[in-house]
One Martini backbone bead per residue (centre of mass of N, CA, C, O) as a GRO file, in nm:
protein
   55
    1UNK     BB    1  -0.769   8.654  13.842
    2UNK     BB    2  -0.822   8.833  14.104
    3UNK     BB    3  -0.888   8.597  14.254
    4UNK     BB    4  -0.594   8.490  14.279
    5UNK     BB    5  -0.445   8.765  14.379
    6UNK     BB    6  -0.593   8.769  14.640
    7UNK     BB    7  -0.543   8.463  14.769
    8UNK     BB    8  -0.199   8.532  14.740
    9UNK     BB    9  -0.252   8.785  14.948
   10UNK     BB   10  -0.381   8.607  15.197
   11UNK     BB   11  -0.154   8.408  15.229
   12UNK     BB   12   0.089   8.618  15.290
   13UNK     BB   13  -0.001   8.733  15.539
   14UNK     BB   14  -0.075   8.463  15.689
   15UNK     BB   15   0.231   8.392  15.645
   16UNK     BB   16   0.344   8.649  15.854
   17UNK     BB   17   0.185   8.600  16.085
   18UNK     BB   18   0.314   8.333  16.156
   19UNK     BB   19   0.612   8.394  16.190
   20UNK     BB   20   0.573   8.639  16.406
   21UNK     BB   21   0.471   8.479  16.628
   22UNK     BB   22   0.740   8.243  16.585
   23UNK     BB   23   0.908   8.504  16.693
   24UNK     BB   24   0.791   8.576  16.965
   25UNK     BB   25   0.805   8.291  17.096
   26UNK     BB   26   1.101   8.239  17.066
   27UNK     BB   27   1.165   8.523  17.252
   28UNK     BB   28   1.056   8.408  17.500
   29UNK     BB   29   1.198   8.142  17.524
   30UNK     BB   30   1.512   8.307  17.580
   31UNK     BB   31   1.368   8.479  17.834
   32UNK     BB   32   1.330   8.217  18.002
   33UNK     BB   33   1.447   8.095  18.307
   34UNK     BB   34   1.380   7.831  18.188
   35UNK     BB   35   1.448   7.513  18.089
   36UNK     BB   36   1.384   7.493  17.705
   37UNK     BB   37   1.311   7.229  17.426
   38UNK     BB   38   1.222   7.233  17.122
   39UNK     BB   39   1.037   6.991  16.908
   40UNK     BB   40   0.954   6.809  16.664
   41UNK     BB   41   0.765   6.563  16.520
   42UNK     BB   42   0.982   6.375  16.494
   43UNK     BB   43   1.285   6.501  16.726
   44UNK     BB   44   1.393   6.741  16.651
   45UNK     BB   45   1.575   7.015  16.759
   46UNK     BB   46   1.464   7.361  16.729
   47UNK     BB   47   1.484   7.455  17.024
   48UNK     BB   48   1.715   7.666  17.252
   49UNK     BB   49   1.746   7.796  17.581
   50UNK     BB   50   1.993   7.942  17.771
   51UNK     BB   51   1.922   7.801  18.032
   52UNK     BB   52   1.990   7.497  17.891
   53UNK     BB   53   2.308   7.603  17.840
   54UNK     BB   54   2.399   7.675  18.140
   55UNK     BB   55   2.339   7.379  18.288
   0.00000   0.00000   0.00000
């Protein structure tokens, strides 16, 4: 039992680090002076920075 409460605690650890990652890197892309805009694997877009809604 403690085998998996262990792997639910690393696996939540890598979990957050992962969101806060793509969270690091939502904001370089928003405030980067360049037009940008990120799809998903479909073809949706999922991030649009201010420099591209400016335009």
């Amino acid at each position: 039992m403690d085998d998996v409460m262990n792997a639910a605690q690393k696996n939540k650890v890598s979990l957050q680090a992962l969101f806060g990652k793509q969270e690091l890197l939502a904001k370089v892309i928003e405030y980067l002076p360049y037009p940008i805009q990120v799809y998903a694997p479909d073809g949706t877009s999922v991030l649009v920075n201010q420099a591209l809604l400016n335009e």
